[in-house]
PDB file of the backbone (N, CA, C, O) and the ligand in Angstrom, with CONECT records:
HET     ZN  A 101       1
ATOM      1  N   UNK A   1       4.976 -31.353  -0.325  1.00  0.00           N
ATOM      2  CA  UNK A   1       3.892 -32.006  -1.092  1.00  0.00           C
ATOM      3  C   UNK A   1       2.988 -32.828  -0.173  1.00  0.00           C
ATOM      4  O   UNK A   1       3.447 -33.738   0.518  1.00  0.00           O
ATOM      5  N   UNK A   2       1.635 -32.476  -0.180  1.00  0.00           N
ATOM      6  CA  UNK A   2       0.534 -33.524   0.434  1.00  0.00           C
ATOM      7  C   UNK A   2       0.916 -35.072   0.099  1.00  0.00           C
ATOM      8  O   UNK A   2       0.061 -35.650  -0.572  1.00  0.00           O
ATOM      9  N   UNK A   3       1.686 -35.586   0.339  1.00  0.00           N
ATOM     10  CA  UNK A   3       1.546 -37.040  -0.508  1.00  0.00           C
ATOM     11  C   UNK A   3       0.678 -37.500   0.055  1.00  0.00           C
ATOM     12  O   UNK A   3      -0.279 -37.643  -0.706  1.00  0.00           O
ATOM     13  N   UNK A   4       0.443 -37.894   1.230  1.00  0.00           N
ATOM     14  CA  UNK A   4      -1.004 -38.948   1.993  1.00  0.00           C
ATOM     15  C   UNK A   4      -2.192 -38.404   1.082  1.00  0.00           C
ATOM     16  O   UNK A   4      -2.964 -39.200   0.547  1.00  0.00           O
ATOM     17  N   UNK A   5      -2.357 -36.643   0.873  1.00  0.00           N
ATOM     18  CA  UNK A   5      -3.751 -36.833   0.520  1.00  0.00           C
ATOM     19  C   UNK A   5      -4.055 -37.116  -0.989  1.00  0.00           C
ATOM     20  O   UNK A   5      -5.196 -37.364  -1.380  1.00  0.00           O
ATOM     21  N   UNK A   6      -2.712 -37.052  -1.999  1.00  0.00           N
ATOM     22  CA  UNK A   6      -3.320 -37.374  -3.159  1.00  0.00           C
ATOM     23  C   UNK A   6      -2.985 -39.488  -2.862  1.00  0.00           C
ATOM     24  O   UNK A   6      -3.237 -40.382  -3.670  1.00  0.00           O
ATOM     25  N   UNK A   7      -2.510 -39.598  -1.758  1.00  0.00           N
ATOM     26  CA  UNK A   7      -2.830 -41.291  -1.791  1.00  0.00           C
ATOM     27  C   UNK A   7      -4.528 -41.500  -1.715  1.00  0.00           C
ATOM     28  O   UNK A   7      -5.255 -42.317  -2.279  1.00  0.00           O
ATOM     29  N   UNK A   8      -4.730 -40.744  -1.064  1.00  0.00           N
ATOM     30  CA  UNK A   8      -6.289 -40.678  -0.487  1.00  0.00           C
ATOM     31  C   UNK A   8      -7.258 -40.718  -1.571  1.00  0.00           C
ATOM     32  O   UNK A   8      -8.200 -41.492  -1.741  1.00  0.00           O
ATOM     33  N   UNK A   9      -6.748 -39.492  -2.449  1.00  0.00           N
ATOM     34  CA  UNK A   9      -7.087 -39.561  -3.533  1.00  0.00           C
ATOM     35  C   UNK A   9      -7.097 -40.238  -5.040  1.00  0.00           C
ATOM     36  O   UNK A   9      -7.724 -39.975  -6.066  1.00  0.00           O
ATOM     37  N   UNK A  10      -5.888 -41.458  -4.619  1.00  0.00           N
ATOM     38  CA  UNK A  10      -5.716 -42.334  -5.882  1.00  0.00           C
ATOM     39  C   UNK A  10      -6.304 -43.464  -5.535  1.00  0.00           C
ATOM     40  O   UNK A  10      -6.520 -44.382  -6.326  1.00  0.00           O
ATOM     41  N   UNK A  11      -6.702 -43.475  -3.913  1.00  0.00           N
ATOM     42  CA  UNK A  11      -7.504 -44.753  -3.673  1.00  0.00           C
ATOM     43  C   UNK A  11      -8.971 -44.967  -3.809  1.00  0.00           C
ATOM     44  O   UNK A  11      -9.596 -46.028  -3.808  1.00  0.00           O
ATOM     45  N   UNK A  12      -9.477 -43.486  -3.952  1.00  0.00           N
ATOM     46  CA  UNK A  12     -10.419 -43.270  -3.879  1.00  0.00           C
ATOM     47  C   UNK A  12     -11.016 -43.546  -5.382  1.00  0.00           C
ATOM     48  O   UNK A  12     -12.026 -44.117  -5.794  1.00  0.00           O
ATOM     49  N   UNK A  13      -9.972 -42.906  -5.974  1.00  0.00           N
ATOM     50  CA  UNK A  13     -10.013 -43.104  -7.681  1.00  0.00           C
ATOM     51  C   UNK A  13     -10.614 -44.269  -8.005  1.00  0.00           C
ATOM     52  O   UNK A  13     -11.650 -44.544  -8.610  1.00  0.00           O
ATOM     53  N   UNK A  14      -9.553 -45.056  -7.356  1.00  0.00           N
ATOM     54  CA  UNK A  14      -9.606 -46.966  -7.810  1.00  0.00           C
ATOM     55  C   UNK A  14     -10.912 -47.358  -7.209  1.00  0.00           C
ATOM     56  O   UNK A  14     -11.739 -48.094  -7.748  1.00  0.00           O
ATOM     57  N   UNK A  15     -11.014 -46.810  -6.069  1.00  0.00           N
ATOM     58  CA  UNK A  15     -12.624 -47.495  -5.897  1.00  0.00           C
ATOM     59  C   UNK A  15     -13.782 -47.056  -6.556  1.00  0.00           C
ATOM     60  O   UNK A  15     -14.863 -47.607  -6.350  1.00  0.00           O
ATOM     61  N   UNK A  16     -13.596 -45.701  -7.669  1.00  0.00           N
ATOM     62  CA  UNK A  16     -14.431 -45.616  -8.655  1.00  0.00           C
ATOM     63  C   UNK A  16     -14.213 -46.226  -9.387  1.00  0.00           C
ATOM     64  O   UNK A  16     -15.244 -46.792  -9.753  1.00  0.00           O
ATOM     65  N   UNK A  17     -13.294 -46.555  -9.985  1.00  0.00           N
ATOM     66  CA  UNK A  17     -13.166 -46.713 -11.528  1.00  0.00           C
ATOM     67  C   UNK A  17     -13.495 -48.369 -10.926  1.00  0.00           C
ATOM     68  O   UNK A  17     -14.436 -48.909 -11.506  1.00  0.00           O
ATOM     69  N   UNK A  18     -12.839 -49.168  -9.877  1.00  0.00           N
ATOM     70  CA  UNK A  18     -13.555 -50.351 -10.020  1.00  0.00           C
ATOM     71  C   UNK A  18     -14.914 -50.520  -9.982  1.00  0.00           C
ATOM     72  O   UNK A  18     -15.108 -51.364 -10.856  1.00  0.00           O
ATOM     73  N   UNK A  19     -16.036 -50.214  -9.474  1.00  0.00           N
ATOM     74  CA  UNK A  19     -17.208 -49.679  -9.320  1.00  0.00           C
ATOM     75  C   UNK A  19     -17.609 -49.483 -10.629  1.00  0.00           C
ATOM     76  O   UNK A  19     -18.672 -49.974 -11.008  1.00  0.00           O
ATOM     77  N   UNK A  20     -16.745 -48.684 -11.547  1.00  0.00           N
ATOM     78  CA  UNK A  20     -17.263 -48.575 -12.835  1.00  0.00           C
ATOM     79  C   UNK A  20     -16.875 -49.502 -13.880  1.00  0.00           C
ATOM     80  O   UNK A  20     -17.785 -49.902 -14.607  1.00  0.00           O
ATOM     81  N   UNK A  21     -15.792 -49.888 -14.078  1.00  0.00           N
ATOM     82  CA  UNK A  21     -15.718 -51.467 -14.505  1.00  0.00           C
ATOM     83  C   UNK A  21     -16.482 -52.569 -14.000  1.00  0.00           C
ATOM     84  O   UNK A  21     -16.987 -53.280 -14.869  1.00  0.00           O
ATOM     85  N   UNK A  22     -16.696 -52.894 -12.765  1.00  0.00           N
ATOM     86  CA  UNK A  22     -17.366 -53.430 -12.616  1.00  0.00           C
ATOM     87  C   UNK A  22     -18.982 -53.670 -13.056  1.00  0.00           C
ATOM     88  O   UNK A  22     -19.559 -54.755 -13.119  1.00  0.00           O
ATOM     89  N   UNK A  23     -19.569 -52.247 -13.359  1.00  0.00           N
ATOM     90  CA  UNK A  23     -20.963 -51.604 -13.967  1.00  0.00           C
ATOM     91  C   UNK A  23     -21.147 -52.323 -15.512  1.00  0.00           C
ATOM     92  O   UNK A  23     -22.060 -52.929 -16.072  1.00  0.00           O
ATOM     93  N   UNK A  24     -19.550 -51.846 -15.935  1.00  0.00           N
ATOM     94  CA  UNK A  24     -19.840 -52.301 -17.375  1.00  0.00           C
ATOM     95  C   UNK A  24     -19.611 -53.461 -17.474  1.00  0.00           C
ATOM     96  O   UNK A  24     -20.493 -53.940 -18.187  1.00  0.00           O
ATOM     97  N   UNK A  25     -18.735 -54.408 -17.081  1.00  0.00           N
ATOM     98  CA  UNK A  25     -18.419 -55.677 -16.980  1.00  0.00           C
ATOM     99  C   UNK A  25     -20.522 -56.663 -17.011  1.00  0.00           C
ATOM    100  O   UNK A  25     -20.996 -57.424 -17.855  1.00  0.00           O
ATOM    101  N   UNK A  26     -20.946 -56.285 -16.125  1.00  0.00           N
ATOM    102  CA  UNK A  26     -22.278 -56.485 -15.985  1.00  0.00           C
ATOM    103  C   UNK A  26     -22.782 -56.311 -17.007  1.00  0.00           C
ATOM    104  O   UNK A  26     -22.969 -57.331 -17.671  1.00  0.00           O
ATOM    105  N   UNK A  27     -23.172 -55.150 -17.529  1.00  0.00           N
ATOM    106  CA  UNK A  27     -23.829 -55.134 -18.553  1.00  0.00           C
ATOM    107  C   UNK A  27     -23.344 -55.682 -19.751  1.00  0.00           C
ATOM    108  O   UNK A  27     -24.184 -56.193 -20.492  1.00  0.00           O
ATOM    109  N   UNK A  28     -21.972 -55.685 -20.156  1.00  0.00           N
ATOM    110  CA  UNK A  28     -21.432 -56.368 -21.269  1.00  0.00           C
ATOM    111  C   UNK A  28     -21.795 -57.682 -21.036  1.00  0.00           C
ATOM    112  O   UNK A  28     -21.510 -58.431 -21.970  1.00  0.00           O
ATOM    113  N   UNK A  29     -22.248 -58.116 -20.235  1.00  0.00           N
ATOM    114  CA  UNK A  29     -22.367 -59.780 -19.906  1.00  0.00           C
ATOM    115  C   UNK A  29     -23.336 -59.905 -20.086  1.00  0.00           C
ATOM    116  O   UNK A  29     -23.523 -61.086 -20.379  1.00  0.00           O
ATOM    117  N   UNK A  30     -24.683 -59.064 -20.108  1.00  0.00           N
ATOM    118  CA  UNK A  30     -25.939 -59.565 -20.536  1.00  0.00           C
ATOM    119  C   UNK A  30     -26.163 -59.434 -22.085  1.00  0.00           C
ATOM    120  O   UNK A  30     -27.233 -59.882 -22.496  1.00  0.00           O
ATOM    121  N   UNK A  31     -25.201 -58.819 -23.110  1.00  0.00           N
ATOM    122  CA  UNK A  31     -26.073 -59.701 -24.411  1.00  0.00           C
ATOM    123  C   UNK A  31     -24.522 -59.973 -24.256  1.00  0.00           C
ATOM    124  O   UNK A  31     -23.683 -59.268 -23.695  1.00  0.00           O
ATOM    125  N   UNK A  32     -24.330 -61.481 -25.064  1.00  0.00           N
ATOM    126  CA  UNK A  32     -23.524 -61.930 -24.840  1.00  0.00           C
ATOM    127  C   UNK A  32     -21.719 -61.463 -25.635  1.00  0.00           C
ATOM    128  O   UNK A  32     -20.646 -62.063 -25.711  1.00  0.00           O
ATOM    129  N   UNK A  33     -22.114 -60.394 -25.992  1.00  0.00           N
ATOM    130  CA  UNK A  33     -20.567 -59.631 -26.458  1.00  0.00           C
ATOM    131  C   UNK A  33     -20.806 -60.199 -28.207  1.00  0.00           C
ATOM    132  O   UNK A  33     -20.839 -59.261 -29.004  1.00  0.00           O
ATOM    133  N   UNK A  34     -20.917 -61.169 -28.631  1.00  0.00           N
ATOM    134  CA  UNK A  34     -20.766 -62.098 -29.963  1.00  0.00           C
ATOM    135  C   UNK A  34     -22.648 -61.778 -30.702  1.00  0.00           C
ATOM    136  O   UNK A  34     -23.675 -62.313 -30.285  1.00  0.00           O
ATOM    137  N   UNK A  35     -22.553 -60.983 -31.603  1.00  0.00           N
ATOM    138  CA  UNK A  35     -23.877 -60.867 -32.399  1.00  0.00           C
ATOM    139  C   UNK A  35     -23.993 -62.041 -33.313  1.00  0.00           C
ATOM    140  O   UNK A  35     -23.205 -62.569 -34.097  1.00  0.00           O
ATOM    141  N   UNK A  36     -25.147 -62.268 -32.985  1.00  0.00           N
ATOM    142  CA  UNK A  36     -25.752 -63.677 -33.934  1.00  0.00           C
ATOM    143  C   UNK A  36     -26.276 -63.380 -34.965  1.00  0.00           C
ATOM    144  O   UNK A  36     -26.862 -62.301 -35.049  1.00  0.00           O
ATOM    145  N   UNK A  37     -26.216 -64.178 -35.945  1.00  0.00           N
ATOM    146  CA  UNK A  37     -26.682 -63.757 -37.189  1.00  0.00           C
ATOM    147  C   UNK A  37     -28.007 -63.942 -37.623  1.00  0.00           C
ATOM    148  O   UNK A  37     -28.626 -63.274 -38.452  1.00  0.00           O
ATOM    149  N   UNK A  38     -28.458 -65.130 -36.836  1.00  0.00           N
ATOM    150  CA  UNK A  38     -29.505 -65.435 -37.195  1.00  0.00           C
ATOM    151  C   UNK A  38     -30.477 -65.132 -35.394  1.00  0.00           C
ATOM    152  O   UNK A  38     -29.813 -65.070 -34.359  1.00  0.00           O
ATOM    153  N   UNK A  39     -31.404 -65.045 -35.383  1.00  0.00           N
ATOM    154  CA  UNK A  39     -32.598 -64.624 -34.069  1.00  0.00           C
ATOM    155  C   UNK A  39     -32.214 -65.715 -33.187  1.00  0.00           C
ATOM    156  O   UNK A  39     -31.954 -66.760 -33.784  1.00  0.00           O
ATOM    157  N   UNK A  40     -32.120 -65.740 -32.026  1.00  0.00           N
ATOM    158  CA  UNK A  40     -31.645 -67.007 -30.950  1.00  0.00           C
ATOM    159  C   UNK A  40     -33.960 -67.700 -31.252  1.00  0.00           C
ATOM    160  O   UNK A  40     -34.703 -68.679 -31.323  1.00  0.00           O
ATOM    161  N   UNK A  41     -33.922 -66.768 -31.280  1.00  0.00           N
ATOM    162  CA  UNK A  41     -35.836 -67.242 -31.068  1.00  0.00           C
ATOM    163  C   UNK A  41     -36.522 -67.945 -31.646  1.00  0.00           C
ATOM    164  O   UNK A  41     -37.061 -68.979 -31.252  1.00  0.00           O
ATOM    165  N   UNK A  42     -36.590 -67.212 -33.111  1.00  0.00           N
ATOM    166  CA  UNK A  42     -37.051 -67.811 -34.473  1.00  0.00           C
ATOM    167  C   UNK A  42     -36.376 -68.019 -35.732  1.00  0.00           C
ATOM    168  O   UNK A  42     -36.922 -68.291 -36.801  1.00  0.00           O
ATOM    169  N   UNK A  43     -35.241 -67.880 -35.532  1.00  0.00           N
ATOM    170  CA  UNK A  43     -34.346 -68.247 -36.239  1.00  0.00           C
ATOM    171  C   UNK A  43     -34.110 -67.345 -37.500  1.00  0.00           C
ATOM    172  O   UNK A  43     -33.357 -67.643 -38.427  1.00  0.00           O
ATOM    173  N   UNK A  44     -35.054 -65.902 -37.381  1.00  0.00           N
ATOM    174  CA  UNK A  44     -35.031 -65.263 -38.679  1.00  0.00           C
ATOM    175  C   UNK A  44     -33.328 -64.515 -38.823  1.00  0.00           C
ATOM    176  O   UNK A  44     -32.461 -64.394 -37.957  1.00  0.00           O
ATOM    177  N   UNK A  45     -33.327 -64.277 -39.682  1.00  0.00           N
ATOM    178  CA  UNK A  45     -31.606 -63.536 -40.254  1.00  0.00           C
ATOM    179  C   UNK A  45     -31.904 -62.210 -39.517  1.00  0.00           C
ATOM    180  O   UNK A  45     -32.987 -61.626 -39.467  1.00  0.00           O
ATOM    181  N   UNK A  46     -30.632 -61.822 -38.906  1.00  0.00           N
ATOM    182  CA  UNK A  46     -30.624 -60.145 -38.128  1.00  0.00           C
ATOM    183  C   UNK A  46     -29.323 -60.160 -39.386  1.00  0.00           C
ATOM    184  O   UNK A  46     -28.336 -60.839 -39.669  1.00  0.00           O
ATOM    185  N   UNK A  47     -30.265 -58.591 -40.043  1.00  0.00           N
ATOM    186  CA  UNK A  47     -29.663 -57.670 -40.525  1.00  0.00           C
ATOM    187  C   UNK A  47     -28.107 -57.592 -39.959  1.00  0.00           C
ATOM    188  O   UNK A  47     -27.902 -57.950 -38.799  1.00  0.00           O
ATOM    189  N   UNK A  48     -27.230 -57.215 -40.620  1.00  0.00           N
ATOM    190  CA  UNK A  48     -25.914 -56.896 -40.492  1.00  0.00           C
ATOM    191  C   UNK A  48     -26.350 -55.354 -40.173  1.00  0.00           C
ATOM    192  O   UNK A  48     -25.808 -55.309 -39.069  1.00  0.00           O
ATOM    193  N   UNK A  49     -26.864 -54.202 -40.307  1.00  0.00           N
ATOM    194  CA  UNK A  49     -26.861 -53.476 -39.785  1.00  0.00           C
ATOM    195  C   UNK A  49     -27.468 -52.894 -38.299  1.00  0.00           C
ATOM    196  O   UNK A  49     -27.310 -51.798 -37.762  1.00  0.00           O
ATOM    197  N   UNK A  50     -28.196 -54.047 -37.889  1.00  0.00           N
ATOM    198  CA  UNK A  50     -28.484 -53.962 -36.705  1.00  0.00           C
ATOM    199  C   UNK A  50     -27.607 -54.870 -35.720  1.00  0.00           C
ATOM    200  O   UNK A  50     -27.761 -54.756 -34.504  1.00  0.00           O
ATOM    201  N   UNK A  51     -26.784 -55.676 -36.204  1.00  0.00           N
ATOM    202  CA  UNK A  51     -26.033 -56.687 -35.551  1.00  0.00           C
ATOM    203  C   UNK A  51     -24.649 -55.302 -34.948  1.00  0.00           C
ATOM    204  O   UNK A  51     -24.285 -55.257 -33.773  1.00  0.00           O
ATOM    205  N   UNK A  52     -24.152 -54.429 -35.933  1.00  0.00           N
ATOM    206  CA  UNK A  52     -22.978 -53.832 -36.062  1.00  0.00           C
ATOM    207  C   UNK A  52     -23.899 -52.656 -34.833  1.00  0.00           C
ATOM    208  O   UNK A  52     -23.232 -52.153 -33.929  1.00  0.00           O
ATOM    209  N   UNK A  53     -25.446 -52.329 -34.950  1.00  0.00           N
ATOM    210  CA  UNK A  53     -25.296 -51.198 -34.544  1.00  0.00           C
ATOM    211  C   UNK A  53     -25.586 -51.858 -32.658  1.00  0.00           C
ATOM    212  O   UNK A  53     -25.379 -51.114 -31.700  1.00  0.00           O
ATOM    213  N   UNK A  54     -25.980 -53.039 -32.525  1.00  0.00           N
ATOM    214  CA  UNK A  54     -26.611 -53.416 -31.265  1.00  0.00           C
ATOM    215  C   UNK A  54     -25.366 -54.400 -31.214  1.00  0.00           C
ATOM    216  O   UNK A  54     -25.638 -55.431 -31.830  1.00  0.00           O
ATOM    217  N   UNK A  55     -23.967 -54.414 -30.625  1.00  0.00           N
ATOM    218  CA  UNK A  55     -23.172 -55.293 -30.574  1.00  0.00           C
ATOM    219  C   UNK A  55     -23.816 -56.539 -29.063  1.00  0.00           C
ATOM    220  O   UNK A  55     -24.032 -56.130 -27.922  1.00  0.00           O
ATOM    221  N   UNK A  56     -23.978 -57.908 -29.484  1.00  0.00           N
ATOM    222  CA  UNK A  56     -24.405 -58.878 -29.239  1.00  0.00           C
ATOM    223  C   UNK A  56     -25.658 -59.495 -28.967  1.00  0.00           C
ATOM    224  O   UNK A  56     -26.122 -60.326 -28.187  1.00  0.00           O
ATOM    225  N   UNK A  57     -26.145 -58.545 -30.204  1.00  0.00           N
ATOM    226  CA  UNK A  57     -27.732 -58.817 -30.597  1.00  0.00           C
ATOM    227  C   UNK A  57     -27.742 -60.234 -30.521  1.00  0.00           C
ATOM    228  O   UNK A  57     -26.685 -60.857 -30.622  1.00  0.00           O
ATOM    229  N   UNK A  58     -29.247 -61.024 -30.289  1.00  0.00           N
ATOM    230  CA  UNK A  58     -29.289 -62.100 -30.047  1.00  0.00           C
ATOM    231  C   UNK A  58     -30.531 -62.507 -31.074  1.00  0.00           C
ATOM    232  O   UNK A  58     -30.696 -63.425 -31.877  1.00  0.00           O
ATOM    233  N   UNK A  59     -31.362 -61.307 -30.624  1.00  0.00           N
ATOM    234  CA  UNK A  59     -32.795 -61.995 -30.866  1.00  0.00           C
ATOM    235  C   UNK A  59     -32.962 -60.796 -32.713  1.00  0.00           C
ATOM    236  O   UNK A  59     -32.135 -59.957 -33.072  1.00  0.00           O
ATOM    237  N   UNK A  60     -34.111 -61.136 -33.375  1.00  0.00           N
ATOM    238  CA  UNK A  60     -34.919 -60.147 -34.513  1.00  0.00           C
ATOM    239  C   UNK A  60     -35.486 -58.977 -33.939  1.00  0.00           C
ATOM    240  O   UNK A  60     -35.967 -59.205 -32.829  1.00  0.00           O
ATOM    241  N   UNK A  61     -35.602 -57.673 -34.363  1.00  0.00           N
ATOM    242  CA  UNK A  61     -36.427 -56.442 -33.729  1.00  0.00           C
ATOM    243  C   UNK A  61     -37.697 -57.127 -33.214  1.00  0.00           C
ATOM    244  O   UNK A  61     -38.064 -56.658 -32.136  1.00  0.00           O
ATOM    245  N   UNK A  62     -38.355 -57.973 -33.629  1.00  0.00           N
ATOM    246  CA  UNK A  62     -39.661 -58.821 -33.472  1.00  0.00           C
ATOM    247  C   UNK A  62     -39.634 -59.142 -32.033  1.00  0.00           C
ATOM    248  O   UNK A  62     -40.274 -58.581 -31.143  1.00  0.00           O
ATOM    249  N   UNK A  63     -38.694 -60.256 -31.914  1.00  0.00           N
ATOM    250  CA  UNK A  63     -38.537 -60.687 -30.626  1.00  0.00           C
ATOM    251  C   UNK A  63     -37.682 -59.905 -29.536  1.00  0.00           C
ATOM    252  O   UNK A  63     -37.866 -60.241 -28.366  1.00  0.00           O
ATOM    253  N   UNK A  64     -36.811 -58.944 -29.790  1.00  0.00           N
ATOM    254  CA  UNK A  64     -35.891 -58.053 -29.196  1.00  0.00           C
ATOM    255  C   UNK A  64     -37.144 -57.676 -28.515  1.00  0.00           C
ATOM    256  O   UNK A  64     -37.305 -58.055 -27.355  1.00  0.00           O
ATOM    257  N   UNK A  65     -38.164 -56.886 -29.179  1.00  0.00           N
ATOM    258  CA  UNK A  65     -39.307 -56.419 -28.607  1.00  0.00           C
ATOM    259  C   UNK A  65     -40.273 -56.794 -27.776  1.00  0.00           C
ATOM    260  O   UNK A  65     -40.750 -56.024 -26.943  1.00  0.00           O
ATOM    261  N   UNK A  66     -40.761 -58.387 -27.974  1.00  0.00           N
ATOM    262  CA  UNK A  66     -41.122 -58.673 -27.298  1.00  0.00           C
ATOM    263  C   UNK A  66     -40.378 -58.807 -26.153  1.00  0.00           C
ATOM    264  O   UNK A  66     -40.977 -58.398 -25.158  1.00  0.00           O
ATOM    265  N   UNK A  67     -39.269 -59.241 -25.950  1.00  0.00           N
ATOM    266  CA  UNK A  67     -38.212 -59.752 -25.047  1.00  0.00           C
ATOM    267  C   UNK A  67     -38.600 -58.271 -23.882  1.00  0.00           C
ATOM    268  O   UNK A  67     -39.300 -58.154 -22.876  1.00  0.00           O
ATOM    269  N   UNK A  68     -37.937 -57.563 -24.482  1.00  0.00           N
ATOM    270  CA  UNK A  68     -38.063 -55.766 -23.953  1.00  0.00           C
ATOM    271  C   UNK A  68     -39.684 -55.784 -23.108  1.00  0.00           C
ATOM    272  O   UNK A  68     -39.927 -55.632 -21.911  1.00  0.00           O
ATOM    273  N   UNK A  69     -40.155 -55.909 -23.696  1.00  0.00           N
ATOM    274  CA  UNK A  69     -41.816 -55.431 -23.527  1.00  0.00           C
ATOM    275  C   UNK A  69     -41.735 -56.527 -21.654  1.00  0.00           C
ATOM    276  O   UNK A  69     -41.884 -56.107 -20.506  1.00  0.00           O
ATOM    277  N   UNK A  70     -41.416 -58.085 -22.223  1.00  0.00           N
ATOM    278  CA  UNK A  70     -41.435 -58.277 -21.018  1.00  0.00           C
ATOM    279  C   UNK A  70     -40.652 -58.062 -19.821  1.00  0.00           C
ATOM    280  O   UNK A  70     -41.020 -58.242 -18.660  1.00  0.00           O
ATOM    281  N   UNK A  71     -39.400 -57.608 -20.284  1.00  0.00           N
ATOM    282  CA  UNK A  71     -38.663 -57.095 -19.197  1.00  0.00           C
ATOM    283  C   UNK A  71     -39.134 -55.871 -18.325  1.00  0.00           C
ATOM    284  O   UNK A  71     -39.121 -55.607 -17.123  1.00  0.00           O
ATOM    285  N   UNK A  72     -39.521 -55.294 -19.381  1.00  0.00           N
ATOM    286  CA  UNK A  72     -40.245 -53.797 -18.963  1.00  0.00           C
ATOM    287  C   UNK A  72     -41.096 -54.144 -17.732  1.00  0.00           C
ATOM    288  O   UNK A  72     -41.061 -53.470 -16.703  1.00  0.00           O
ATOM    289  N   UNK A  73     -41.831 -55.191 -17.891  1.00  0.00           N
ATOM    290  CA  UNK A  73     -43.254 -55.120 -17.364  1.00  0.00           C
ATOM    291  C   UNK A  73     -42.850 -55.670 -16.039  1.00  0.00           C
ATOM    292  O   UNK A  73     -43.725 -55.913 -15.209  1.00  0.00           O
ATOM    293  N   UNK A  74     -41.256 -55.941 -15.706  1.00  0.00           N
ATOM    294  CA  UNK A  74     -41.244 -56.549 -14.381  1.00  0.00           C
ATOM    295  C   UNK A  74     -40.221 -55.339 -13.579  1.00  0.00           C
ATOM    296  O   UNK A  74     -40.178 -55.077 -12.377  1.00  0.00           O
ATOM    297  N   UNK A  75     -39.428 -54.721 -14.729  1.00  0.00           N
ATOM    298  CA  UNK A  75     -38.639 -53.395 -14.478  1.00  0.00           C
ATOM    299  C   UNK A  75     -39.328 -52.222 -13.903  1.00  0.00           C
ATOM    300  O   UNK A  75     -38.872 -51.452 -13.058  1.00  0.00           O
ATOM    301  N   UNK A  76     -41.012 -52.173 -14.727  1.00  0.00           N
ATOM    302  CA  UNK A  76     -41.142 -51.120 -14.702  1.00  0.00           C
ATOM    303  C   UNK A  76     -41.483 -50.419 -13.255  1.00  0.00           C
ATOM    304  O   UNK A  76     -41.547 -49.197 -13.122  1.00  0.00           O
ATOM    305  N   UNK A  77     -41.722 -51.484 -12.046  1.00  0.00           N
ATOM    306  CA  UNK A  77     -42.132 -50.556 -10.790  1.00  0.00           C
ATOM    307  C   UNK A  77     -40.597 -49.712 -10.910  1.00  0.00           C
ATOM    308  O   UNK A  77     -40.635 -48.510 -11.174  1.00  0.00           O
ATOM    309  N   UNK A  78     -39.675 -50.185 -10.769  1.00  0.00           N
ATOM    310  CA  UNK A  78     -38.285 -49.941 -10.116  1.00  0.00           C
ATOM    311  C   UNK A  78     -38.556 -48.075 -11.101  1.00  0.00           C
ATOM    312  O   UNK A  78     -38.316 -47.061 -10.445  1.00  0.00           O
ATOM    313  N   UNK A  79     -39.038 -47.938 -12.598  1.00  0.00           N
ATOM    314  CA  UNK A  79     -38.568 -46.934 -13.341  1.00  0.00           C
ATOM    315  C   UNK A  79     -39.844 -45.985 -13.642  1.00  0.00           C
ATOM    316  O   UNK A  79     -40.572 -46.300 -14.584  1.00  0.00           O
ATOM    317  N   UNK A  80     -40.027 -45.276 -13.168  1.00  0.00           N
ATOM    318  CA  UNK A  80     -41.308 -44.507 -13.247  1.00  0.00           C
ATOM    319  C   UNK A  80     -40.927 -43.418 -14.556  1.00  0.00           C
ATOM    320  O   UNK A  80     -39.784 -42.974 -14.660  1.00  0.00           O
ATOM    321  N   UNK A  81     -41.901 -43.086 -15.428  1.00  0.00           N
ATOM    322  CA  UNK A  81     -41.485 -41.513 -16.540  1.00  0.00           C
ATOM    323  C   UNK A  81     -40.517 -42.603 -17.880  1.00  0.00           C
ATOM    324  O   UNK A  81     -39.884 -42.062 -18.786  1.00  0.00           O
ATOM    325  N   UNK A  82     -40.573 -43.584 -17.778  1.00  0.00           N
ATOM    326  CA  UNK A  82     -39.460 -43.811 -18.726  1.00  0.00           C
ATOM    327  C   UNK A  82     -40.573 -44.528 -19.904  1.00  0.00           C
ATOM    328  O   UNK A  82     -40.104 -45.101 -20.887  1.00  0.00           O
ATOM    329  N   UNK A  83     -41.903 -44.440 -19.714  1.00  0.00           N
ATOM    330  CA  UNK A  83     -42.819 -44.894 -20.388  1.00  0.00           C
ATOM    331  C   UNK A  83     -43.026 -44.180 -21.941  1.00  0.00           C
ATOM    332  O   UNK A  83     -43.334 -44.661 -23.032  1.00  0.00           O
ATOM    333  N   UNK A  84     -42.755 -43.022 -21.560  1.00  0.00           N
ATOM    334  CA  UNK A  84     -43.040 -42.440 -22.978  1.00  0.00           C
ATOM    335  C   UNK A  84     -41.658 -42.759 -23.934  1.00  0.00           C
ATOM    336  O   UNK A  84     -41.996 -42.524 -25.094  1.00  0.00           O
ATOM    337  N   UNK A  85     -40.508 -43.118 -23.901  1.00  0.00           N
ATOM    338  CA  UNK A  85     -39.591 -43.382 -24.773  1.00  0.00           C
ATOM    339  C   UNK A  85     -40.112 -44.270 -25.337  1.00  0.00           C
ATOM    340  O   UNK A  85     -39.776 -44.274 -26.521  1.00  0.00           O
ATOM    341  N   UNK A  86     -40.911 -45.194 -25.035  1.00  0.00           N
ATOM    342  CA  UNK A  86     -41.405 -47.197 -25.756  1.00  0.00           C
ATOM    343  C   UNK A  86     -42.470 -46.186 -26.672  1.00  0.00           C
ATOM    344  O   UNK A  86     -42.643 -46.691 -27.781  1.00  0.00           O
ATOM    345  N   UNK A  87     -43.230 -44.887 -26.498  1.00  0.00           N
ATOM    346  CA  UNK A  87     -44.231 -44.708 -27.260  1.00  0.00           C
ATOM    347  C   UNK A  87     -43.828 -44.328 -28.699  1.00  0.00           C
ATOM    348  O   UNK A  87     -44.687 -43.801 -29.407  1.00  0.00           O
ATOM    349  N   UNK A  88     -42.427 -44.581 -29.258  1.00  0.00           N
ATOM    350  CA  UNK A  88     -42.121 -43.728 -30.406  1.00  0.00           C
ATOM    351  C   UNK A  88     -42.897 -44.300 -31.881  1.00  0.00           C
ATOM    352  O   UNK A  88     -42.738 -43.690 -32.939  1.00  0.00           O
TER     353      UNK A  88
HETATM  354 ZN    ZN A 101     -36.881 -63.569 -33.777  1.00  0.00          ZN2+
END
């Protein structure tokens, strides 16, 4: 049996899968995991069905949007072509 090379290969593993935990760990950390009920912004009520479908919604579609719009506008050199999805 190869044993060294499937070691090679289980180490290699781990340095994906940490890499990829690590990916999501990140992103789970930017909305904060806990959906709010009410808009962090303006205080309007978020729907229970957008709370369940966007887990740790913060803000109203209102302000989600704006929020978005400005992220976009500092994202967008980094993302070229991804313009037409915002046109729906
Ligand atoms: Zn709002």
């Amino acid at each position: 049996m190869a044993v060294g090379w499937s070691r090679d290969g289980a180490v290699q593993e781990q340095i994906d899968a940490t890499v990829e935990a690590a990916v999501q760990l990140a992103r789970s950390r930017l909305p904060d995991g806990e959906s709010l009920t009410h808009c962090e912004e303006c205080g309007v009520g978020i729907p229970e069905a957008r709370r369940k479908a966007m887990p740790g919604v913060r803000y109203c579609v209102r302000c989600q949007s704006d929020l978005e719009k400005s992220q976009k506008a500092v994202t967008l050199y980094n993302r070229s072509g991804n313009k037409d999805s915002q046109l729906k």
